[in-house]
C-alpha positions, -999 to 999 in steps of 0.1 A, spaced: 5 -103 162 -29 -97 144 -11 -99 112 -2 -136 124 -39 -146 135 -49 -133 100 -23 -154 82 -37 -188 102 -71 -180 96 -65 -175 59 -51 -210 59 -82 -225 76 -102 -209 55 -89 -214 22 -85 -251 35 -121 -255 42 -134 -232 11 -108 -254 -14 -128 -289 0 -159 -271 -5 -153 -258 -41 -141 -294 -50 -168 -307 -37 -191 -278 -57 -169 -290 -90 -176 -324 -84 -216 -317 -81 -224 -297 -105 -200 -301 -140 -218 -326 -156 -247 -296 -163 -223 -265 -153 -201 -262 -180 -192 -222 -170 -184 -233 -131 -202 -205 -120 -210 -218 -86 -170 -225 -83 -164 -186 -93 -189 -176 -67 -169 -196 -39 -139 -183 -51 -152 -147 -51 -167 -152 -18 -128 -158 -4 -118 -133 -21 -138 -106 -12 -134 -120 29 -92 -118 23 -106 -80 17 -129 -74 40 -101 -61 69 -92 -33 45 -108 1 31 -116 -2 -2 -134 20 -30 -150 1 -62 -157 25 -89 -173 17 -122 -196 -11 -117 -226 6 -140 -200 -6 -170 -207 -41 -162 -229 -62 -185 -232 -90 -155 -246 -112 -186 -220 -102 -209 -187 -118 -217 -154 -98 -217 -121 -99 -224 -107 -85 -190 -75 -62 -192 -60 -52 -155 -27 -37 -147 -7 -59 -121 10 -46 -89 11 -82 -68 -13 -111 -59 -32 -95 -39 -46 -80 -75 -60 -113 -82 -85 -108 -51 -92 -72 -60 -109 -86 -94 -132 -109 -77 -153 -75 -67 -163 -72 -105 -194 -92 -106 -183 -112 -133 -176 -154 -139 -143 -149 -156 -114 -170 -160 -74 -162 -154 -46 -170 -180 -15 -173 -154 21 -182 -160 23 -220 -149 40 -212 -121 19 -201 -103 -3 -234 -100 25 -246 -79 15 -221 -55 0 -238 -24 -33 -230 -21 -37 -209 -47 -24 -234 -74 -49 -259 -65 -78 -228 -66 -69 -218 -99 -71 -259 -110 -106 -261 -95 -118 -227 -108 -104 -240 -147 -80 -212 -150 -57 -212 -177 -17 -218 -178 7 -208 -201 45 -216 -203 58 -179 -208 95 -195 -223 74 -207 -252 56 -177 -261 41 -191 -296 22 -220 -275 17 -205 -250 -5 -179 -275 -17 -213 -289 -32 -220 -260 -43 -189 -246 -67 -184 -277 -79 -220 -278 -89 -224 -241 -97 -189 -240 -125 -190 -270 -138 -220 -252 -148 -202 -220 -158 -176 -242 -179 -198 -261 -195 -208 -227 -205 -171 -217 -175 -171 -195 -152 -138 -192 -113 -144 -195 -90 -119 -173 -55 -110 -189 -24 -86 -173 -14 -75 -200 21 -62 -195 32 -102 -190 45 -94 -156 38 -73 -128 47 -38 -124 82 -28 -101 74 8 -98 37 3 -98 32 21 -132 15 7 -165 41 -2 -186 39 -17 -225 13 -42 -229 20 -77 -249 -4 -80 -275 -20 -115 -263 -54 -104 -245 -66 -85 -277 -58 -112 -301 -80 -132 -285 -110 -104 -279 -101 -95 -319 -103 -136 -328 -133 -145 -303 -154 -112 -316 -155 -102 -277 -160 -65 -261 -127 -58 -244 -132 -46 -204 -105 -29 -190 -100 -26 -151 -73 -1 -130 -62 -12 -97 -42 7 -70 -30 1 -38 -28 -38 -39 9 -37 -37 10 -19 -2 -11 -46 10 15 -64 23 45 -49 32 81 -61 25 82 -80 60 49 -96 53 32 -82 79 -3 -61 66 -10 -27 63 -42 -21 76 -49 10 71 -34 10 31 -68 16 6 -74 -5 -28 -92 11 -52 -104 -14 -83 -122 11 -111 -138 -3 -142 -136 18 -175 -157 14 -197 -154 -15 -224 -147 -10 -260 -174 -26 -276 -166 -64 -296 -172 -44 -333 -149 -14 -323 -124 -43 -314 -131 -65 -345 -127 -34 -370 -92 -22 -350 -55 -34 -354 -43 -52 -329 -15 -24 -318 -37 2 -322 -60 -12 -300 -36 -20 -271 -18 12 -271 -51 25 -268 -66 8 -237 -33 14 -223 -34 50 -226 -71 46 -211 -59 30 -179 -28 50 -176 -50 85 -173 -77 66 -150 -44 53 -124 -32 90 -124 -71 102 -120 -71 76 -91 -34 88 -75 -43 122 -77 -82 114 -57 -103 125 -81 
């Protein structure tokens, strides 16, 4: 039953926060290139989807709140999409196209300027992934990536794509990278919640825009992804 309640007031409140984001867009784009007051309502939902379960945020002292990243996160379910939001960062999301036909969520990701790709045409959707992502870049505006393309079935870090680090490499950009846990035992297979299940969201500390400039590409991936795969075990085993 109080899974229920939850469920309807998400809908009212997503409802009411998507009106007043639109309205936020409509207000303040002609000087508000970065839509940082549109990031700030969407983090504000975010972090309230949250706020009914334990949580531990680790890492935050790695932050350059000024700074731009490219942000690398290993992806469990959509609930990983909230978890970011408690990074204090404006950052944009490159998501399969798909998922703007999401209710809801699609038309929050088309307000906040996030970016779609068509993952059956991989060389455009690159193409477009560098272009719109080295023009939110350009704006002082992180860009979030998962890099394994798709999200994890056994909740494990599994090979990256190389994507996310051609554009840090091409936008001259430091690259962040962020381990979740927990988000996929938010909701369980029946859709009720878990109340009591923990998220944990810990920030490593980025590899600096000339370190990612002088690397190649590969290099560079498999090493971040060693990085986050020794943090998620650090995380599993609670240190």
């Amino acid at each position: 039953m109080l899974s229920i309640l939850y469920y309807i007031w998400l809908t009212l409140y997503c409802a009411v926060m998507l009106v007043i984001s639109v309205v936020a867009l409509a207000v303040t784009y002609p000087f508000q290139k970065s839509r940082r007051i549109v990031h700030e309502l969407s983090r504000w939902l975010a972090q309230s989807f949250l706020l009914a379960f334990p949580r531990r945020i680790e890492g935050l002292e790695h932050v350059d709140r000024k700074g731009r990243y490219v942000i690398v996160l290993n992806h469990q379910s959509m609930v990983d999409i909230v978890a970011l939001y408690f990074v204090p960062l404006n950052f944009r999301w490159v998501s399969k196209r798909e998922v703007f036909r999401i209710p809801f969520i699609g038309q929050f990701l088309l307000v906040h300027g996030d970016i779609p790709i068509d993952r059956g045409h991989a060389a455009e959707a690159m193409e477009q992934m560098l272009r719109e992502g080295k023009l939110w870049l350009s704006r002082g505006v992180s860009v979030s990536v998962f890099p394994e393309g798709t999200r994890s079935r056994d909740g494990e870090i599994h090979r990256f794509k190389a994507g996310a680090f051609t554009l840090a490499k091409a936008a001259g950009v430091a690259v962040l990278p962020v381990v979740l846990d927990g988000t996929a035992r938010v909701i369980r297979p029946n859709r009720l919640f878990a109340w009591r299940q923990r998220v944990t969201v810990k920030v490593l500390p980025p590899i600096p825009a000339e370190e990612v400039v002088r690397s190649e590409t590969h290099e560079l991936m498999d090493s971040v992804r060693e990085r986050m795969t020794a943090a998620l075990a650090k995380i599993r085993k609670g240190e």
